[in-house]
C-alpha positions as CSV (number, residue, x, y, z in Angstrom):
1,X,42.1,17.8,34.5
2,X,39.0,15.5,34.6
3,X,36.7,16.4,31.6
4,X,33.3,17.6,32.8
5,X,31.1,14.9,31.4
6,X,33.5,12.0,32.7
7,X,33.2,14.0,36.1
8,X,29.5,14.0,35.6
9,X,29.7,10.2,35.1
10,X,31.6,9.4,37.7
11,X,29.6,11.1,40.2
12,X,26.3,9.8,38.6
13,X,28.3,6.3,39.2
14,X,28.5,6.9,42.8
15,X,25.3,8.3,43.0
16,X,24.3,4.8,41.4
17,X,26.4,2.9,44.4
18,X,24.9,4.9,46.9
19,X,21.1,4.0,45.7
20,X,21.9,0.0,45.5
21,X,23.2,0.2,49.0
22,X,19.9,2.0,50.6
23,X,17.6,-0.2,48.3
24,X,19.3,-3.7,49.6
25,X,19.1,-1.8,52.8
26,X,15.3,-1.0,53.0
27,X,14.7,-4.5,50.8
28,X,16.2,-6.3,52.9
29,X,13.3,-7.9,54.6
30,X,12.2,-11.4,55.7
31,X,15.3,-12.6,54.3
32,X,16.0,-16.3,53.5
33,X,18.4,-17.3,56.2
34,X,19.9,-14.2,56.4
35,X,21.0,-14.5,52.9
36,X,20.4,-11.7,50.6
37,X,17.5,-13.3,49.1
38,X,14.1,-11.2,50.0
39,X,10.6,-11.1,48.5
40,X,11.7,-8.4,46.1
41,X,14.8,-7.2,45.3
42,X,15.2,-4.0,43.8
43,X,18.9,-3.6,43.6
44,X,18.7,-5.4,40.0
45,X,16.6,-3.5,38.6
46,X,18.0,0.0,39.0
47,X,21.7,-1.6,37.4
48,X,19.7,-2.7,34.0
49,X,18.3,0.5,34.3
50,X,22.0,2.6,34.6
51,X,23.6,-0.2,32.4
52,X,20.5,0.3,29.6
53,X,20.8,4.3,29.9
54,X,24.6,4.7,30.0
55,X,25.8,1.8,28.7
56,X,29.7,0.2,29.3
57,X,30.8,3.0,31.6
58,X,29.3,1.9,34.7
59,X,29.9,-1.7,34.5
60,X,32.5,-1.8,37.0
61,X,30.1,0.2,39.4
62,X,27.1,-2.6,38.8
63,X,29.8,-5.3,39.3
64,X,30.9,-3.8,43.0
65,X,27.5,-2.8,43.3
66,X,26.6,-6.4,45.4
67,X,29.7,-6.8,47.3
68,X,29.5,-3.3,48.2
69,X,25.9,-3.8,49.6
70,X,26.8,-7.3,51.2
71,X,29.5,-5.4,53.1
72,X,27.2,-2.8,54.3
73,X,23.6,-4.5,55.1
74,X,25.2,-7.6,56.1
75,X,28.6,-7.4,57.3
76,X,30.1,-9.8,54.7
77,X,28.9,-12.4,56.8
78,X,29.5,-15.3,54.1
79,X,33.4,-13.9,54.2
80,X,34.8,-11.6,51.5
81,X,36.1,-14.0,49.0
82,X,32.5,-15.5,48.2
83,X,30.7,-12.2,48.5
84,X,33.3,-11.0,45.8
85,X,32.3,-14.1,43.9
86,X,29.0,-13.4,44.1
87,X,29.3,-9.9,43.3
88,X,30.9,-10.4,40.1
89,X,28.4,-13.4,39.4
90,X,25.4,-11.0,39.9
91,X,27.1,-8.0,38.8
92,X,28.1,-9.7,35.6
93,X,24.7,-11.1,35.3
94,X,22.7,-8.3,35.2
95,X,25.5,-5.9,33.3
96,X,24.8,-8.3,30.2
97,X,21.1,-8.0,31.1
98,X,21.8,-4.0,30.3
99,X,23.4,-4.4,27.6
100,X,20.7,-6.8,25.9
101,X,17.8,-4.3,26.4
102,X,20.4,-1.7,24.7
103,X,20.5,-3.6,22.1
104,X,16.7,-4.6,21.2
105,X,16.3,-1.8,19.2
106,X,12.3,-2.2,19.4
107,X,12.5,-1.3,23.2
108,X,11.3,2.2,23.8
109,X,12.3,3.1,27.9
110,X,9.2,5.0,27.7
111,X,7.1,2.0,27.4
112,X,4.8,3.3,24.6
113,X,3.6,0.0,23.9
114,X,3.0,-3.4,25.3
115,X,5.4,-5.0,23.9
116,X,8.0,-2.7,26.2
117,X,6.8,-4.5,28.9
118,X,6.6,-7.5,27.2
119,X,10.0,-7.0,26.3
120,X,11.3,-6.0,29.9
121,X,9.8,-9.1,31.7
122,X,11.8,-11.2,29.5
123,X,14.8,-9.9,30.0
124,X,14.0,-9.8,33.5
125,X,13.1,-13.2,33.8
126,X,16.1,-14.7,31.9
127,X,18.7,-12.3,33.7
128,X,16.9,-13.4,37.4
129,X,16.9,-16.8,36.1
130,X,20.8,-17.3,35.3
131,X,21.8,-14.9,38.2
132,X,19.8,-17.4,40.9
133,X,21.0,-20.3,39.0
134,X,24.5,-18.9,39.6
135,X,24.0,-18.3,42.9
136,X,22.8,-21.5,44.1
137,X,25.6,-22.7,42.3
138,X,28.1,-21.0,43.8
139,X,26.4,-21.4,47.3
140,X,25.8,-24.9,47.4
141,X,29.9,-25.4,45.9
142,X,30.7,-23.7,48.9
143,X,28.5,-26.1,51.4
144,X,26.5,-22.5,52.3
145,X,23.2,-24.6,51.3
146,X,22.3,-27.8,51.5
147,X,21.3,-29.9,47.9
148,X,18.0,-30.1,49.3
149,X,17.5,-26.3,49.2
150,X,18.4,-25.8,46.1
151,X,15.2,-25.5,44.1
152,X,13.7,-22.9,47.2
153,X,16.6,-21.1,47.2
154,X,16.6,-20.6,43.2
155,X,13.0,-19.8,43.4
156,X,12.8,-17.2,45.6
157,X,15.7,-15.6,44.2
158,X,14.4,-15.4,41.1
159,X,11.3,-14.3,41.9
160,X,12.7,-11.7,44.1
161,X,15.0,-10.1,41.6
162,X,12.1,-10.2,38.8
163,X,9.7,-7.9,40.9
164,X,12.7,-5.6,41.7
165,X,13.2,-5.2,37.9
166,X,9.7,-5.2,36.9
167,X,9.3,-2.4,39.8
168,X,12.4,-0.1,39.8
169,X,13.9,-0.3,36.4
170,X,10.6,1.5,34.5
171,X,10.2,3.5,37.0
172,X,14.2,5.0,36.3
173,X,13.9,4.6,32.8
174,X,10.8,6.7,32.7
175,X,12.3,8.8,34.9
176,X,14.8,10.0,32.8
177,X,13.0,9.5,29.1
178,X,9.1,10.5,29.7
179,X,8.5,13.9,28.8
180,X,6.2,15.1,30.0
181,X,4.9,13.7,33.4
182,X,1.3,13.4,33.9
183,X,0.6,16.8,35.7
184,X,-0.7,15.3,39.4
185,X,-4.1,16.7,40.3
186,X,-7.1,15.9,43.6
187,X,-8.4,12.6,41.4
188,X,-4.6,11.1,42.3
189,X,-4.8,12.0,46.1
190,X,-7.9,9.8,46.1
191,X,-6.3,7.3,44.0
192,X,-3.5,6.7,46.3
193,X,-6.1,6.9,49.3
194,X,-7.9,4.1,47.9
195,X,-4.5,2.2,47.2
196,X,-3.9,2.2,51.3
197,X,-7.1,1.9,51.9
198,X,-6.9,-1.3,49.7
199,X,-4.0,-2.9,51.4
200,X,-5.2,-2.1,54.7
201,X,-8.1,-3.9,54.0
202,X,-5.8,-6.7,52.5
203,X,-3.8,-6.8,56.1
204,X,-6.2,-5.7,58.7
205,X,-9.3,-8.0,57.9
206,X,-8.3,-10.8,60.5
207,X,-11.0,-13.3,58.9
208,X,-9.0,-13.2,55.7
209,X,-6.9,-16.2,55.0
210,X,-2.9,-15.3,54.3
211,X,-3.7,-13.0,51.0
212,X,-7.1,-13.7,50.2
213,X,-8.2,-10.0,49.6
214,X,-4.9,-9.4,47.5
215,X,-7.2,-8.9,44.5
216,X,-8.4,-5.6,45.8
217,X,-4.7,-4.0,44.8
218,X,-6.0,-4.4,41.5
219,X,-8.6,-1.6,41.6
220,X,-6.2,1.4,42.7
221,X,-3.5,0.0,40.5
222,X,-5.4,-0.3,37.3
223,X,-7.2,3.1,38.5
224,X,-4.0,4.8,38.3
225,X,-2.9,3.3,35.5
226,X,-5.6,4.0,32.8
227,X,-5.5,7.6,34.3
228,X,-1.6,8.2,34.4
229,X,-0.6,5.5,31.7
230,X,3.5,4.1,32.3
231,X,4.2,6.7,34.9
232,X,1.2,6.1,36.9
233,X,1.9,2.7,36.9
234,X,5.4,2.2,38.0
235,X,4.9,4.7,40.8
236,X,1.9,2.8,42.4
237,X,3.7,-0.4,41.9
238,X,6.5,1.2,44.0
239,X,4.1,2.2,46.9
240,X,2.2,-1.6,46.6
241,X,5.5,-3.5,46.9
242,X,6.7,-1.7,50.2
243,X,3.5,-1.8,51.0
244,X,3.2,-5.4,50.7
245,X,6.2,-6.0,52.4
246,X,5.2,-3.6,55.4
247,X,2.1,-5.2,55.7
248,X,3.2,-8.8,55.5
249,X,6.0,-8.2,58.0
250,X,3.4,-6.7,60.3
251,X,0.4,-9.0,59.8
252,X,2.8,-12.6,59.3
253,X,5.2,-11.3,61.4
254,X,7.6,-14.5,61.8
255,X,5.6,-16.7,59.3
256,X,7.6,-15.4,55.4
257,X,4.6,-16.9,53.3
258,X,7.4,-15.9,50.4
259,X,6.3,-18.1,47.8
260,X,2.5,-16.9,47.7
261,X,3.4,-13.3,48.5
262,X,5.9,-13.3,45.4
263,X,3.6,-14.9,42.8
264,X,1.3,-12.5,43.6
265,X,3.6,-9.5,43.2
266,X,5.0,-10.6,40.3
267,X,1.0,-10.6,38.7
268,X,0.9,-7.4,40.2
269,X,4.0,-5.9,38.6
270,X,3.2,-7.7,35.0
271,X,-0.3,-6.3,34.8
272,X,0.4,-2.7,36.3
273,X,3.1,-2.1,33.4
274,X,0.9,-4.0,30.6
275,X,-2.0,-1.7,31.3
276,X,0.3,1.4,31.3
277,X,1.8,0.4,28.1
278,X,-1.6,0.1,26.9
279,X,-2.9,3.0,27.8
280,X,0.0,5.0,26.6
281,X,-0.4,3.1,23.3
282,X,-3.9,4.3,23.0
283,X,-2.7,8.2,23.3
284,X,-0.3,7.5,20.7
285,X,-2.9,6.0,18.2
286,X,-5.2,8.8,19.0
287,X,-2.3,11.7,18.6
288,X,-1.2,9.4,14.8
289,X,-5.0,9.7,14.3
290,X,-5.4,13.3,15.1
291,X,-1.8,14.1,12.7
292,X,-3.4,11.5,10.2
293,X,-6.7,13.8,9.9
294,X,-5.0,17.4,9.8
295,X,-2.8,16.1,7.3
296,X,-5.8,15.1,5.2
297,X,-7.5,18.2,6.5
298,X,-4.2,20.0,4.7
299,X,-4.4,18.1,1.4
300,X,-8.3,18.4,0.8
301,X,-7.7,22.4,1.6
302,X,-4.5,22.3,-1.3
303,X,-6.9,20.2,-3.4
304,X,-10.2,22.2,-2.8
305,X,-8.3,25.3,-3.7
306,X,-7.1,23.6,-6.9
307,X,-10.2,22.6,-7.4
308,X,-12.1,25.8,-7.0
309,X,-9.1,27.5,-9.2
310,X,-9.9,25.3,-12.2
311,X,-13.9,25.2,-11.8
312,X,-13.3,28.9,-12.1
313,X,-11.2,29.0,-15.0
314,X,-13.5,26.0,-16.3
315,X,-16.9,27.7,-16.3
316,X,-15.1,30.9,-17.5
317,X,-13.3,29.4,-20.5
318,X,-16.6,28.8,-22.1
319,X,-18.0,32.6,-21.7
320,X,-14.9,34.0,-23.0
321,X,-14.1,31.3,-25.8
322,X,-17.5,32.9,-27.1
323,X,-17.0,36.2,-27.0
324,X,-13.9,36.0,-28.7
325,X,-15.9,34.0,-31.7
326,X,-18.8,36.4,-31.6
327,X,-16.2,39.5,-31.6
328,X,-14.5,38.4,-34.5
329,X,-18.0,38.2,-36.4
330,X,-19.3,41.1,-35.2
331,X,-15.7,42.8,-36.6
332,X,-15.8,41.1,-39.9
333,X,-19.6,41.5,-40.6
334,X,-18.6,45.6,-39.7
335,X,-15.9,45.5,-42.2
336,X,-18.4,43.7,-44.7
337,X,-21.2,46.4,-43.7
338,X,-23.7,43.4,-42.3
339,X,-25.3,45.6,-39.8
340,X,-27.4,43.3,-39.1
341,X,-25.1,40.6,-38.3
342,X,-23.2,42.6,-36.8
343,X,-26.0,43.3,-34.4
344,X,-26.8,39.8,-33.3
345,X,-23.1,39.0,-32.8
346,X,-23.1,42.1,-29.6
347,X,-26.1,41.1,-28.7
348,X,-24.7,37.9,-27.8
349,X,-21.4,39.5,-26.6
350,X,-23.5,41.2,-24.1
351,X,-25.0,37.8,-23.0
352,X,-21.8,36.2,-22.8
353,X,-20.7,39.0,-21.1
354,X,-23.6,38.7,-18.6
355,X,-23.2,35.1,-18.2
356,X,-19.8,35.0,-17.2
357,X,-20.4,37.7,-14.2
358,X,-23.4,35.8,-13.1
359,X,-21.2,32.6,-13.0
360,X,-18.8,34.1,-11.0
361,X,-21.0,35.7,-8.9
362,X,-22.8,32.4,-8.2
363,X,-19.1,30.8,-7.3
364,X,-18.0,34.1,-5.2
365,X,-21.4,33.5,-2.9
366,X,-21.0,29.9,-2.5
367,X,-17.6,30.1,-1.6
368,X,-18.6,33.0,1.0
369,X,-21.4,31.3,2.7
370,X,-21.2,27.8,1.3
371,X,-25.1,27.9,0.8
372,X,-26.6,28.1,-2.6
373,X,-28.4,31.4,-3.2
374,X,-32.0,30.3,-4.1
375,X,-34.7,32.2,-5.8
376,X,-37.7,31.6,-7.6
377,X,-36.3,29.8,-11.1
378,X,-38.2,29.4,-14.3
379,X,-36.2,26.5,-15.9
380,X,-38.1,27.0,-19.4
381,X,-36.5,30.3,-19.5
382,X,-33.1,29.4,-18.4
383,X,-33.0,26.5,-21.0
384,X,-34.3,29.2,-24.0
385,X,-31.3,31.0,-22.8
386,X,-29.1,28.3,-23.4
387,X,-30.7,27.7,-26.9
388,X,-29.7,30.6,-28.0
389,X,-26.7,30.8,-26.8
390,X,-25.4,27.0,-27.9
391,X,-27.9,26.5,-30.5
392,X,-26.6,28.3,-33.8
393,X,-22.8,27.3,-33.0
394,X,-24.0,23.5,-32.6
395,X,-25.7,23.5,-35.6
396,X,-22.7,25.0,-37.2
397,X,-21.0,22.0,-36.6
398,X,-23.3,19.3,-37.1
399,X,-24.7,19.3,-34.3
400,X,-28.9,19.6,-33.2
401,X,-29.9,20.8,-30.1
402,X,-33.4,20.3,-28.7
403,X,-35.4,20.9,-25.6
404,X,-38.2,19.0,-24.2
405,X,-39.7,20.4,-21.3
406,X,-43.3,19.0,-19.7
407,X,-46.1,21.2,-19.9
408,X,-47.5,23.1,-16.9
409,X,-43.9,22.8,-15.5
410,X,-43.6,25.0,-12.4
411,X,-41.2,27.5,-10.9
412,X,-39.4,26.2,-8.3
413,X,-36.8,27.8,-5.8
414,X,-33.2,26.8,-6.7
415,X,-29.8,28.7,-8.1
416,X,-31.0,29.4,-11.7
417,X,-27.2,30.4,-12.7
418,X,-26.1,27.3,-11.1
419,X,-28.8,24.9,-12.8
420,X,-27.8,26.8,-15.7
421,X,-24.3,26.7,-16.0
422,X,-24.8,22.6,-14.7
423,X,-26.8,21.8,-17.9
424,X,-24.1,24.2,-20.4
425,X,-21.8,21.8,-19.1
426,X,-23.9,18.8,-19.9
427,X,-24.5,20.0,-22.9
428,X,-20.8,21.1,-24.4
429,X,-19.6,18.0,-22.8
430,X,-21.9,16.0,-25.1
431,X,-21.2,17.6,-28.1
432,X,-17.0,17.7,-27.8
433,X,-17.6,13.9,-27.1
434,X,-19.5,14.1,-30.5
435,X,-17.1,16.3,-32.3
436,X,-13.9,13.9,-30.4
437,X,-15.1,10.9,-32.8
438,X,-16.0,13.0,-35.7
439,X,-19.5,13.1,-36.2
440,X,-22.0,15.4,-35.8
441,X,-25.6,14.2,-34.2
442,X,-28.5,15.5,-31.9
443,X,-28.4,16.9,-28.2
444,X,-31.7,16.7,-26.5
445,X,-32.2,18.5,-22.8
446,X,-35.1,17.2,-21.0
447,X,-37.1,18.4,-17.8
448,X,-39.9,16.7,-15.8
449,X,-41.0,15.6,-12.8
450,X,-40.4,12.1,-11.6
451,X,-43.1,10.0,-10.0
452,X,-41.6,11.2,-6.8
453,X,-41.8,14.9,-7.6
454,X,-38.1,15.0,-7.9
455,X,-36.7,17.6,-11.1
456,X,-35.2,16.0,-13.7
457,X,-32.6,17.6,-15.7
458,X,-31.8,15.0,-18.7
459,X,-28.8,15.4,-21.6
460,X,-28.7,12.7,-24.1
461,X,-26.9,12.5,-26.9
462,X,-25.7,10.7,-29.6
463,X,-22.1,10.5,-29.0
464,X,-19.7,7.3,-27.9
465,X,-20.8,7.0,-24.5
466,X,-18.7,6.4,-21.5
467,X,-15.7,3.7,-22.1
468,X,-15.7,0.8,-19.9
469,X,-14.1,1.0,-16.3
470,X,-15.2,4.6,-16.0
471,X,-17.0,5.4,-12.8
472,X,-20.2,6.1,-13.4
473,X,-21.4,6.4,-9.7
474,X,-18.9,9.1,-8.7
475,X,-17.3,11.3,-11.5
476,X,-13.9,12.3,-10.6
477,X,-12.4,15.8,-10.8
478,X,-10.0,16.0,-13.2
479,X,-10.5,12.7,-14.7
480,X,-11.7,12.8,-18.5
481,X,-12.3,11.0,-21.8
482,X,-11.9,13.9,-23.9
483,X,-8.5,14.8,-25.3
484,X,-9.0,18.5,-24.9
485,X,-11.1,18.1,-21.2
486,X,-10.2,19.1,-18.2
487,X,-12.4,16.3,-16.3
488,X,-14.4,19.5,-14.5
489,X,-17.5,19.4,-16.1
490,X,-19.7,16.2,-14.9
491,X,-17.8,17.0,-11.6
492,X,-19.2,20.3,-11.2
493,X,-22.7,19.5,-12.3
494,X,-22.8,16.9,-9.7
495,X,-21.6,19.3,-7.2
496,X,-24.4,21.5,-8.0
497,X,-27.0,18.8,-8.1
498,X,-25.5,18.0,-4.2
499,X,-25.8,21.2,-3.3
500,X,-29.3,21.6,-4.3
501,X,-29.9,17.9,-2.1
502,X,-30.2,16.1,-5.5
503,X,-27.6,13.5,-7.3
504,X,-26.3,12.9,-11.0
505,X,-26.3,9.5,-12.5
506,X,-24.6,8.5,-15.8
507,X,-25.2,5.2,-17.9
508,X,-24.4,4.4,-21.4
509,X,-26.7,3.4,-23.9
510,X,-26.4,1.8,-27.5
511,X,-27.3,5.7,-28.9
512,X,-24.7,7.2,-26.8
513,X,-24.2,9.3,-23.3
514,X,-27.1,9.8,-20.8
515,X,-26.6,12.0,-17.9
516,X,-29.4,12.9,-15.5
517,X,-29.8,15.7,-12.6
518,X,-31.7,14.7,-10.2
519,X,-33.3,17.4,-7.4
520,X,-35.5,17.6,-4.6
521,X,-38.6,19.8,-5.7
522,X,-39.3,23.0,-4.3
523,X,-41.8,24.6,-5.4
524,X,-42.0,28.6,-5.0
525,X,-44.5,29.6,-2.1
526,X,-46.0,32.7,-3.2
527,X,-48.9,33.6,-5.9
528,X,-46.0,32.9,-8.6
529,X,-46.1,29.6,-7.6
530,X,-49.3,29.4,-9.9
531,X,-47.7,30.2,-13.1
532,X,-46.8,27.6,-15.6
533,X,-45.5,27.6,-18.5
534,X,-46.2,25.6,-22.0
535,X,-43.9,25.0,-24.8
């Protein structure tokens, strides 16, 4: 019993023998002394095609495939031994042509990108080239042509069997491998209008020379192409050739005009697949684009929620890292009986405490409406609130904090907690750069107004500065020069200084660090707007 898929084969090989015949059939116009040489001949190109899709298989149908046709379309009229010859010769020819573009493993059959088509012409021309070549050979052996027609007959052969390749073998190729086919709407009903219309301008204009107006193929063809990329193309170019050859036989009549009338459908077949390629090529950068940009889309969302996890635990750290110091001295100065130590120490539990819900307040609305939530801000008192907070711990350890603010500064609209927690980082980041090295120093925090009427929030310090090769334009996330850092805290102040439209800036100087917020001035609108404030 006959296996299904050899059954499938074999009928798909007869299938294959039945096409070649009605193709040499319908091809087989203004032929060259009633030899099977034509203006195009497709026959060729549907056997790469089979030979390319299903490889050794159907070579003995491609090799019967001409003798079979000969015997058909024109009676073996050069006698059954040559046309066996021949058959073989072309066959053969053609069967290796197959199996070459099998074996360029760059070819795609889909023709997603020019050099597919690039790649087909050449096999086409150097299969047409050896098969003519051959069968002048054989021909003029046999005293069926002269010497003297050798060159003509080789031409037009060639030629012929190049524009059936270039036509019919994409055409089955896509056929079987494009997925999925343009879907055909009213725009391509007027593009193949136009296409007659084109070619009946190119026959029926009597004052036109021979093919004069053959240019005018170009517009419907390239039409179709950029709108239908490979499978646009390959079916126009089907509809031009027998429309060419229709439309010569009928205009010419008697008079072949091969030579011109090849050339130019070879053009026609070489730029009608390069512009499908192209276009095809386009959609594929644009899909690698669009795949290119979700996956970055993917990893900013992963790294954004990273980020936001450890700017969370970042700004909280620092909250809770007091209030376990200030519990343990409110516990021990309890145990002592220091009331009044013991006092201060909740008191600034209770700020801590504060402090901390306000940060994550401040994080919870800008995550939820990705806005800053702006109020009128008195920086004087937000920066008294960070004295006291940082100021008896820094001097603990060496360390003097100062503030400098100008007089008659105003209140202005921004996030206070934001501003706030931006200059706390500033601030501890100065001093653990301080404490890194060893060595205590001074902080100084400094607001003003910059000839511009910009706010300037300004930490210096007396620390080591920034080392060489760090970025001082665009602090990194998680990039640090601290042993114990977590690279969040210039990162986040210059988010917050975005956010407000403003910028940070960083530079080194021989004292040490300088870091400087820099933000668009808004002053409040109302009767508080008045109020300054003196230090």
């Amino acid at each position: 019993m006959i296996d299904a898929r050899i059954y499938r084969r074999l009928l798909i090989g007869v299938a294959f023998l039945a096409a070649y015949v009605a193709l040499d059939y319908v091809s087989f116009v203004k032929p060259y002394r009633g030899l099977g040489i034509t203006p195009w001949n497709p026959p060729p190109g549907l056997s790469i095609a089979v030979i390319f899709l299903g490889g050794w298989f159907y070579a003995p149908f491609v090799l019967i495939a001409p003798f079979l046709a000969d015997a058909i379309v024109r009676g073996s009229a050069l006698g059954v031994g040559l046309e066996l010859v021949l058959s073989l010769a072309l066959g053969g020819t053609y069967l290796v042509a197959g199996l070459v573009l099998q074996r360029i493993t760059a070819f795609d059959p889909r023709f997603r990108y020019v050099r597919d088509a690039l790649t087909l012409s050449g096999v086409a021309a150097a299969g047409a080239t050896v098969a003519a070549t051959l069968y002048v050979l054989i021909l003029l052996s046999t005293g069926t042509i002269f010497q003297t027609e050798v060159v003509a007959v080789a031409w037009r052969a060639a030629l012929g069997d190049v524009i059936g390749i270039l036509v019919v073998a994409p055409l089955v190729l896509l056929a079987v491998t494009y997925r999925p086919w343009p879907t055909v709407g009213p725009l391509a009903v007027v593009q193949f209008l136009t296409l007659f219309l084109m070619l009946a301008i190119v026959f029926g204009y009597r004052e036109a020379t021979a093919f004069q107006l053959f240019y005018l193929l170009f517009i419907p063809l390239l039409w179709i192409a950029l709108s239908y990329g490979p499978p646009g193309s390959s079916v126009a170019l089907l509809f031009i050739q027998i429309g060419l050859i229709i439309g010569a036989e009928i205009r010419f009549g008697p008079d072949p005009g091969l030579g011109a009338l090849q050339v130019l459908m070879t053009a026609l077949a070489v730029t009608g697949l390069i512009v499908g390629t192209i276009v095809a090529e386009r959609e594929d950068a644009a899909a690698r684009l669009r795949d290119q940009q979700a996956a970055i889309n993917r990893a900013l969302r992963v790294r954004s929620a990273g980020e936001v996890a450890a700017t969370i635990a970042h700004e909280i750290n620092q909250p809770l890292t007091a209030l376990t110091t200030y519990s343990g001295i409110a516990s021990k100065a309890m145990e002592e009986g220091n009331l009044d130590l013991a006092k201060r120490a909740i008191g600034k539990i209770h700020a801590e405490s504060e402090r901390a819900t306000e940060v994550l307040r401040g994080i919870r609305e800008l995550l939820k409406k990705g806005t800053l939530s702006k109020n009128s801000v008195d920086l004087v008192a937000k920066l008294e609130e960070l004295e006291t907070l940082l100021g008896e711990d820094l001097s603990k350890k060496g360390i003097r904090l100062s503030f400098a603010i100008a007089p008659d500064f105003p209140i202005i609209r921004a996030d206070g907690v934001q501003l706030q927690q931006a200059t706390h980082n500033l601030i501890v980041n100065a001093a653990e750069a301080m404490l890194g090295v060893g060595r205590g120093g001074a902080i100084e925090a400094k607001v003003a107004l910059s000839p511009e009427h910009d706010v300037l929030i300004e930490v210096r310090d007396d620390g080591p500065g920034f080392p060489p090769g760090y970025d001082v334009n665009e602090p990194t996330p998680f990039t640090t020069t601290k042993p114990e850092g977590s690279g969040l805290g210039l990162a986040v102040a210059r988010s917050i200084a975005e956010a407000h439209g403003g910028g940070l800036a960083i530079a080194t100087s021989p004292r040490g660090a300088r870091v400087v917020l820099r933000l668009p001035m808004e002053k409040e609108a109302d009767r508080e707007n008045s109020k300054r404030h003196r230090r």
